[in-house]
C-alpha positions, 0 to 999 in steps of 0.5 A: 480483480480486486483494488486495494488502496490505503491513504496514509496521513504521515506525523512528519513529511515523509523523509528520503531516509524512509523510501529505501526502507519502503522500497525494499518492503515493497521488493519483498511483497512482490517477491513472495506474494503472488497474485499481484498486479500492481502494487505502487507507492503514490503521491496524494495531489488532491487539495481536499485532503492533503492531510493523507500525503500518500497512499498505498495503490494495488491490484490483485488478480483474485480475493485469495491473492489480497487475503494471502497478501494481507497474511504474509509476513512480508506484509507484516514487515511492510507494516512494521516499517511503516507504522511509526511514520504514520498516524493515521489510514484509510483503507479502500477495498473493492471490486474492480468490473473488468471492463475498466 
């Protein structure tokens, strides 16, 4: 299992007009893109870096499942709806050990 984890520092708060753009986005993802065991928009919590205020948490089932992800053109479209809402990421990738 590979987890992927993006944190997103936004130029603005977040706005309610954003998450049905993203919602749909993220439909799409899960619609065309296989190999997916997780894929959530989540809050940051942590007071230690509040500057990035949410973050993109997935699973995918195999390296090919994540690379095939990051290629597809629902992923592009994902990028696009975000891109002028955020100013800066952090992008997490690894190994998830089975037993966790």
């Amino acid at each position: 299992m590979y987890l992927h984890i993006v944190l997103m520092a936004p130029h603005t708060p977040i706005s309610p007009e954003f998450l049905p753009k993203l919602n749909l986005a993220f439909r799409r993802i899960r619609k065309e893109c296989s190999g997916i065991e997780r894929f959530e928009w989540v809050p940051n919590f942590s007071q230690s870096s509040s500057r990035y205020s949410h973050a993109l948490l997935s699973v995918f089932t195999t390296q090919t499942a994540l690379d095939t992800y990051r290629s597809s053109e629902a992923h592009q479209a994902m990028l696009d709806a975000i891109a002028p809402h955020i100013q800066d990421i952090v992008v997490l990738d690894s190994l998830l050990e089975e037993s966790l």
